[in-house]
LUMSETOR-477891 format. One line per field, with one value per residue (C-alpha): x, y negated, z negated. Coordinates in pm, whole numbers, plus 50000, padded with zeros to 5 digits. Layout:
BEGIN
c1 c(X ...)
c2 c(Y ...)
c3 c(Z ...)
//
This chain:
BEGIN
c1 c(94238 93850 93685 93326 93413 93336 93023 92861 92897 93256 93303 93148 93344 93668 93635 93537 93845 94053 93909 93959 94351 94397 94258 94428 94727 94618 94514 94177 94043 93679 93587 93616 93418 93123 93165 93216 92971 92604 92673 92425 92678 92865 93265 93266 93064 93307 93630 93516 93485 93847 93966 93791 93943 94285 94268 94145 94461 94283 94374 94717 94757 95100 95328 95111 94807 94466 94364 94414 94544 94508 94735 94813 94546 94300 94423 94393 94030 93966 94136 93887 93580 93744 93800 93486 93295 93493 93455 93565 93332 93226 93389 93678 93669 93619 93929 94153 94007 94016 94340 94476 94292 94428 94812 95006 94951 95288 95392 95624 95423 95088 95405 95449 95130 94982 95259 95147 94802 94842 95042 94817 94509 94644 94890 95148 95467 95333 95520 95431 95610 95599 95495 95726 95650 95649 95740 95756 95522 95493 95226 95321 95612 95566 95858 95851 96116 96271 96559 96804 96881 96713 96412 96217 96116 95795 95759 95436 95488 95175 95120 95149 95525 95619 96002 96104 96443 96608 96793 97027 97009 97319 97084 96797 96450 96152 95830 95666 95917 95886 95512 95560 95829 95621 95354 95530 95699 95388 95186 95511 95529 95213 95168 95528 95751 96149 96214 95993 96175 96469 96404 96248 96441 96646 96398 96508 96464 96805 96567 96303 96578 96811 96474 96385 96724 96628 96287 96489 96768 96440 96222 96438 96648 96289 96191 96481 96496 96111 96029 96028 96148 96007 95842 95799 95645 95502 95818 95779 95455 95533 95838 95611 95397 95435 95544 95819 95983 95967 96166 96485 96226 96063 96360 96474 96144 96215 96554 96367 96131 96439 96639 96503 96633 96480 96142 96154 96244 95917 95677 95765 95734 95397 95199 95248 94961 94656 94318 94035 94052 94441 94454 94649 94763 95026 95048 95415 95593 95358 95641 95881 96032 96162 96208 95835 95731 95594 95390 95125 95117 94826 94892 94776 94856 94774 94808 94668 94760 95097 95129 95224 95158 95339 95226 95113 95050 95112 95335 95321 95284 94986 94790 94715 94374 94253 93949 94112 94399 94248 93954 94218 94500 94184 94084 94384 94487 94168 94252 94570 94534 94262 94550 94768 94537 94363 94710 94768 94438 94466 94724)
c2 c(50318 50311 50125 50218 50580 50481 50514 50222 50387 50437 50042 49980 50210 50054 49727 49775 49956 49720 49454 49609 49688 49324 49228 49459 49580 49990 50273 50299 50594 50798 50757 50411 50301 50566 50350 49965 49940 50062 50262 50532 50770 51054 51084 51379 51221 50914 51145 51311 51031 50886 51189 51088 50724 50859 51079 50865 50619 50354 50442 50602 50835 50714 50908 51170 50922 51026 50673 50556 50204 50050 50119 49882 49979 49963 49576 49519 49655 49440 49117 49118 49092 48824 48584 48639 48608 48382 48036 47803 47667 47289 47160 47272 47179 46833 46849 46927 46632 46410 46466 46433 46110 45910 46006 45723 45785 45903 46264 46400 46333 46511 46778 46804 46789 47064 47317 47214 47264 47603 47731 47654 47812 48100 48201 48290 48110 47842 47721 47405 47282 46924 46864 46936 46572 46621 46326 46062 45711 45435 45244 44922 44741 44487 44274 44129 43881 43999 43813 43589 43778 44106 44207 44528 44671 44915 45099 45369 45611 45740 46106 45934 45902 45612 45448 45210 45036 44750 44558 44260 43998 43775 43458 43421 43432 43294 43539 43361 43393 43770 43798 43626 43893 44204 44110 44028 44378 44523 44415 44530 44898 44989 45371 45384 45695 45646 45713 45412 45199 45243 45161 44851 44519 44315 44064 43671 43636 43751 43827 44045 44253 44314 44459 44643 44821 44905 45028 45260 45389 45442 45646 45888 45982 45979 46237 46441 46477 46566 46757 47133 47058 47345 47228 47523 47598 47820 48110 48108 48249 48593 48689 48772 49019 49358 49408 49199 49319 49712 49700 49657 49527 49294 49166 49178 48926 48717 48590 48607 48358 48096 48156 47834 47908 48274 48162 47898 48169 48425 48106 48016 48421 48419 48119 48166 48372 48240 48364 48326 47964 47986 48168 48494 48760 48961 49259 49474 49248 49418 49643 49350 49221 49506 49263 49164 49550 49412 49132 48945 48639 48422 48140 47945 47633 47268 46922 46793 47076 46909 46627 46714 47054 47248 47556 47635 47950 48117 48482 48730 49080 49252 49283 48906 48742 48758 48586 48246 48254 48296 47992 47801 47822 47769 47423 47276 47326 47163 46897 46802 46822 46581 46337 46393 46330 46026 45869 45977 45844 45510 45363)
c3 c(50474 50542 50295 50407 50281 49946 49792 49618 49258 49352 49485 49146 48948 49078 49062 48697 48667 48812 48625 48311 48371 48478 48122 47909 48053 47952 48163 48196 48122 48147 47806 47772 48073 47959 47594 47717 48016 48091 48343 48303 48386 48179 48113 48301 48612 48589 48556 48847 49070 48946 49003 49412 49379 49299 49570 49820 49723 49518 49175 48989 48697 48540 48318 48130 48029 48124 48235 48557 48696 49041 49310 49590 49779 49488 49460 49825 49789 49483 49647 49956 49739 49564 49867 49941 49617 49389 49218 49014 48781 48831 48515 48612 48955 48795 48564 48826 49068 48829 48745 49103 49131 48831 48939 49159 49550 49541 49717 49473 49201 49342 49418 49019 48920 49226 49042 48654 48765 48967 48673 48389 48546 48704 48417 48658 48848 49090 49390 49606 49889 49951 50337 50642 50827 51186 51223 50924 51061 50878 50669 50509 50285 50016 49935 49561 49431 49068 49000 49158 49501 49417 49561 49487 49806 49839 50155 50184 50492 50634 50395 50096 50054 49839 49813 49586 49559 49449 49729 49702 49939 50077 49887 49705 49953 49740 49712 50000 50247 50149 50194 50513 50658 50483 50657 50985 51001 50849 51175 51418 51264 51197 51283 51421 51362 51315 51638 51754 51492 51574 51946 51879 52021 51751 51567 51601 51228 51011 50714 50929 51114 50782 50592 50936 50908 50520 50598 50843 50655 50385 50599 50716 50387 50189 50493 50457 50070 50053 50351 50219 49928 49631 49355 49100 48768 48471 48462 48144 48195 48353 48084 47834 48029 47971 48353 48314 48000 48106 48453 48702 48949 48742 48618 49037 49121 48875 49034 49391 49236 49150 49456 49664 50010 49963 49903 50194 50371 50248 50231 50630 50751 50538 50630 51011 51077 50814 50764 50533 50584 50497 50234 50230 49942 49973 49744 49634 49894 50178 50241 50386 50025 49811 49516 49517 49495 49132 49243 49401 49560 49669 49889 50129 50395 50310 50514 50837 51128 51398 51174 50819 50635 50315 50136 49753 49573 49277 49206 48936 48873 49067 48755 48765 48774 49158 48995 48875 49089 49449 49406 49204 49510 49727 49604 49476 49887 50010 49737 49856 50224 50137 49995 50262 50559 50354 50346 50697 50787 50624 50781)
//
């Protein structure tokens, strides 16, 4: 469909309408927009050129009402003046920095708090999943004596992943014989992947090569619990809108949205062809996922490119705010690529 056949009055005329659906769930019709907004125009002028928008595919008359509400199309029309155009304000900008910043460096926890965040601003279901490592390298280990012969080890992979566990020693190893093999290995692995590791010669020290075998054993069951794992949040969110209490297909997303294997699946076949630096929307399941014929996602790619990447976004019914929700998606990405390659970068 050719945008450029619309007239400005009619760009203006639907984006008003669109807004005002997303806001209050009702058909818009003629009367109202002559009443609400200074349009200089009369309800007949405006009836005639919904009357031009529904016919040109942008808008819908349901049932018998005479207002109209978007159609996909109209969305999809709406949606690319939003990635171009929208914001967040600073103050909330701040918040949600802020908020990343005074959590632990620790990957599932930035995880938890991406989804909490996503969901509170954009009203909606948020999904984040945590980062497929390419291939998991290491950063550094700190060894600190508890009790008798238990040690808490600390091991940081390059990322951001952080492991802790409580190993028991054959005897008790005071805290600076510890420092002295943490920083030992610390010097042999920096930057290493698992593969390296685990091709390295047998260390002369006992101590050194039984916490080398930890570290090891860490690293890859730490990479193979997080990698891809879904972190979800706000479902709550989307049962009381009217979409969702009216419908077989709402009802129909809503199990799509808690099936985890089918939205690894519909998160991979998305997010292999980005644009608009990343971020994509899809709108009624772009034909491909009848259960999402409902809904709208916006999500988008985060990480450093060949070395460590996952994707966030938010779903919900198509009447959801494109305004909050696209610049929200949008920066809480940048944010936590930002964490990811810092921790990648650090090493």
């Amino acid at each position: 469909m050719n945008m450029d056949n619309l007239t400005e009055r009619q760009k203006t005329l639907l984006l008003l309408i669109i807004r005002d659906y997303i806001e209050s769930a009702q058909p818009v019709g003629s009367k109202r927009l002559a009443e609400h907004y200074r349009l200089g125009l009369s309800a007949a002028t405006i009836r005639n050129e919904m009357a031009a928008l529904t016919d040109m595919g942008y808008l819908r008359q349901p049932h018998t009402s005479a207002g109209r509400v978007p159609s996909e199309e109209g969305y999809r029309y709406f949606v690319g003046e939003m990635i171009q155009n929208a914001e967040l304000p600073e103050t909330v900008r701040r918040s949600i920095s802020h908020q990343f910043h005074q959590s632990r460096p620790d990957m599932d926890q930035w995880m938890t708090l991406a989804a909490s965040i996503l969901a509170n601003q954009s009203q909606v279901v948020s999904v984040v999943t945590a980062p497929h490592v390419k291939q998991a390298n290491y950063k550094h280990v700190e060894l600190i004596s508890t009790q008798g012969r238990q040690v808490l080890m600390v091991l940081v992979m390059a990322g951001g992943e952080v492991s802790q566990q409580i190993l028991t020693l054959a005897e008790p190893v005071p805290q600076e014989r510890l420092s002295q093999t943490a920083s030992h290995l610390n010097a042999l692995l920096a930057g290493l992947t698992v593969d390296a590791i685990s091709h390295l010669p047998i260390c002369p020290d006992a101590l050194d090569q039984d916490i080398l075998l930890l570290i090891l054993q860490d690293i890859r069951r730490a990479a193979a619990s997080l990698s891809g794992e879904i972190y979800m949040g706000g479902l709550t969110n989307v049962l009381g809108k009217p979409e969702f209490g009216e419908s077989e297909d709402a009802k129909r997303a809503l199990k799509f949205f808690e099936e985890p294997s089918t939205m690894q699946d519909l998160l991979a076949r998305t997010t292999t062809n980005n644009n608009t630096d990343g971020l994509q929307v899809l709108i009624g399941g772009e034909g491909e996922w009848e259960e999402l014929r409902q809904c709208s996602m916006v999500i988008a790619r985060y990480g450093v490119p060949g070395m460590a990447t996952g994707t966030l976004g938010v779903l919900g019914p198509m009447r959801m705010s494109y305004a909050r929700t696209i610049p929200t998606v949008r920066y809480v990405a940048g944010l936590l690529g930002n964490l990811v390659n810092d921790g990648i970068a650090s090493e």
